[in-house]
Each structure stands twice: as structure tokens, then as C-alpha cells.
N, C-alpha and C positions, 0 to 999 in steps of 0.2 A: 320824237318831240315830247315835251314835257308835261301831261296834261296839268299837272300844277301851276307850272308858268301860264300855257292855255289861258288858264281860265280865271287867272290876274287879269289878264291881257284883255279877255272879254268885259270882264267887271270894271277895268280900267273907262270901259265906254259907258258905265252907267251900269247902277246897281239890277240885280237879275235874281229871279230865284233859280234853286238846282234845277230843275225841271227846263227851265230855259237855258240855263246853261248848257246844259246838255245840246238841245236844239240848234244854238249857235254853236258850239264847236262842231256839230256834224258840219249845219252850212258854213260855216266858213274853209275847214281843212278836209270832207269828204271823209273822212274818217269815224269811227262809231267809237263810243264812251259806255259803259258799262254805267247806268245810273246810281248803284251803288258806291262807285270811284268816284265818281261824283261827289257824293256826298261825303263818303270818309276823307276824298280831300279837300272838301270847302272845310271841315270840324279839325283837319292839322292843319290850312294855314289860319284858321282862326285861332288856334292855339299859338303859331309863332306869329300872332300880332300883324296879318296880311290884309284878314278880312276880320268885318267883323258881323254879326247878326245883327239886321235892323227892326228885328219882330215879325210876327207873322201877322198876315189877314186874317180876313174874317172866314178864310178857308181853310185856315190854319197850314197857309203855307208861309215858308219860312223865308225875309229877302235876306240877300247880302249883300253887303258894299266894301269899299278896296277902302283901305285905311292908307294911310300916307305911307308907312313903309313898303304897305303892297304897292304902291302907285312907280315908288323909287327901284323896287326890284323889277318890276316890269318896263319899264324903261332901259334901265340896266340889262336884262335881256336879250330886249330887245335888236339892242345895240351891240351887243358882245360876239365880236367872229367864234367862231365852234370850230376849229380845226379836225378836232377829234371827235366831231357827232356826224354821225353816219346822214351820208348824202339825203336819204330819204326823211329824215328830221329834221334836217338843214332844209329840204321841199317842203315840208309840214308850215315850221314854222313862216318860213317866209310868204308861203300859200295863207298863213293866217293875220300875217302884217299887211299884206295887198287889201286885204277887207278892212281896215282899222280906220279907223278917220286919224290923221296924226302921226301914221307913223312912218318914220323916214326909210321908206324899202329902199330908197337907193343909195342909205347910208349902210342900210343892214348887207347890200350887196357889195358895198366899196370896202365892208369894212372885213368882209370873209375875204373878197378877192386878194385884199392885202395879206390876210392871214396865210393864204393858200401858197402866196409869191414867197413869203418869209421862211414858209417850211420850206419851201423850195430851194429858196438860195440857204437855208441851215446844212451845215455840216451833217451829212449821216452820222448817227450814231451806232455804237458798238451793236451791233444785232447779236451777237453772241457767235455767230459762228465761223470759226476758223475756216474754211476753205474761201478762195478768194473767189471763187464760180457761187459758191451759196449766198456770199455777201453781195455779188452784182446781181442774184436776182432776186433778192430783195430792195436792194438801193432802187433798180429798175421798176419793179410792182410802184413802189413808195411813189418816183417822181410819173408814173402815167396814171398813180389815182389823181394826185394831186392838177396832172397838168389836166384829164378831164374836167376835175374839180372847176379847174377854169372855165373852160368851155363851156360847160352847162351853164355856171354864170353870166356868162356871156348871152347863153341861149333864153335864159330865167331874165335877163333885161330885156330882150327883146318882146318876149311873152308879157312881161308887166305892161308893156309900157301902154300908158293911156285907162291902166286899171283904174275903177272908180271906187272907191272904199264905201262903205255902207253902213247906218248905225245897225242897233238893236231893233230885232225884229217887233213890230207895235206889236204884236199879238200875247198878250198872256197868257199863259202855259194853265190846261183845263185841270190837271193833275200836279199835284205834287206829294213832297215828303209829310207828314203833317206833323205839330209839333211835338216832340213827348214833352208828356205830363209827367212832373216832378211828384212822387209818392213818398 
């Protein structure tokens, strides 16, 4: 999963500083964030016009908030089947939209399921190798990732369901980045 999408996705619920950022990505996807990553990629999507810096406290820590493009890409994201992202990313992210206030997990679900059926009913394509034994066990691998692929979705609705989504954690983060001074 993408922590840059991530942490759109959080910001999308209300402006955060890195430090809480961080915090809500652990809680939301169980996964750990390097607090540095963090921070060089709140400064690239501020650069591509995502977020933007809303000044710092009087603790000199720094907030951010989602700019309308960032709002439209995570949405977009959100919504977008992943054919080709590995199942564990495809669990990340979905495990991150279940916490979201707003977001349609059961479109994010209907709309991989359709992806996964489409590869499915797609024509194999050329794998490159000529023997007709190496090409069926590849076609093979291909359609029992995909038909798990289902499965689990299946399995991944059942587990949502009744999930309750949750804002931003009230608590403001004791530490953060502080601002550099401009010399």
C-alpha cells in the first residue's frame, strides 16, 4: 500500500500534523511508518499541489491539510480496482478505508471483485513460452491467484461488515518535526 495515498486518505478526514500522521496510519492499517517517510512525503505531495502547509504552533510544529487536488486523488484511489497490487496492499488499503468516515468499502470491494472477474474472463496473454506444458502452468498459477483473489473478497466482506469507521484521534501528538528556520 501506498503510504502516500495513506496519508491523503487520513488528511482527507481533517488536517493532522506528521507526527499524528504517523500515529493514525499505525492505528488504522497496523503497519509502522518510518517518521522520516513521513515527512519527505508530506514535502513531495506538497510539492505536487496535494497538501499544503497550514503553519506551525506555538510548538513549532507543523500542520497539514489536503488541497482540493489531494481530496480528488484520494477519492480516486480510493475507488480504483488494483488488479496488479499485491493482495497484501489490496488488505492494507482496504483495512484503511474500513476506519474512514465516508468511504464506500463496499464499492472499493465490488469494484476489485469486478476487476479480478474481467482478468479472469481476459484472454491469456502470450507468456512467452513456447512449450504448451509451461504455458498451462502459467495460465493455471494466473487463474487460482485470481480465483482466490475472489475468495478472500468474499472473506474481506464478511469481516467488514458492521465495521464502524472513526475520526481522527482527539489527542495531539507531544512531539513533532519543528519548523526550519529560513537563514
Amino acid at each position: 500500500m501506498s503510504v502516500r495515498q495513506s496519508l491523503l486518505a487520513i488528511l482527507d478526514q481533517g488536517d493532522c500534523y506528521g507526527s499524528q500522521l504517523r500515529a493514525e496510519y499505525t492505528r488504522r492499517t497496523g503497519a509502522t511508518v518510518n517518521v522520516g517517510q513521513i515527512y519527505t512525503t508530506l514535502e513531495r505531495l506538497a510539492r505536487d499541489g496535494l497538501v499544503e502547509n497550514l503553519g506551525a504552533d506555538d510548538e513549532g510544529r507543523i500542520l497539514w491539510g489536503l488541497t482540493a487536488a489531494g481530496r480528488v486523488e484520494t477519492r480516486a484511489w480510493l475507488a480504483a480496482p488494483s488488479p496488479g497490487e499485491g493482495r497484501d496492499d489490496l488488505a492494507a488499503r482496504v483495512a484503511l478505508a474500513v476506519t474512514l468516515p465516508g468511504a464506500d468499502v463496499s464499492g472499493i470491494l465490488s469494484a476489485q471483485r469486478a476487476a479480478f472477474r474481467a482478468e479472469l474472463a481476459a484472454p491469456a496473454l502470450d507468456d512467452g513460452a513456447t512449450d504448451a506444458a509451461a504455458r498451462a502452468v502459467v495460465r493455471a498459477a494466473r487463474r487460482e491467484r485470481l480465483e482466490a483473489g475472489l475468495r478472500w473478497l468474499d472473506e474481506v466482506e464478511r469481516i467488514v461488515e458492521g465495521a464502524v469507521p472513526f475520526g481522527l484521534a482527539a489527542d495531539r501528538p507531544r512531539r513533532g518535526r519543528p519548523v526550519r528556520s529560513v537563514v
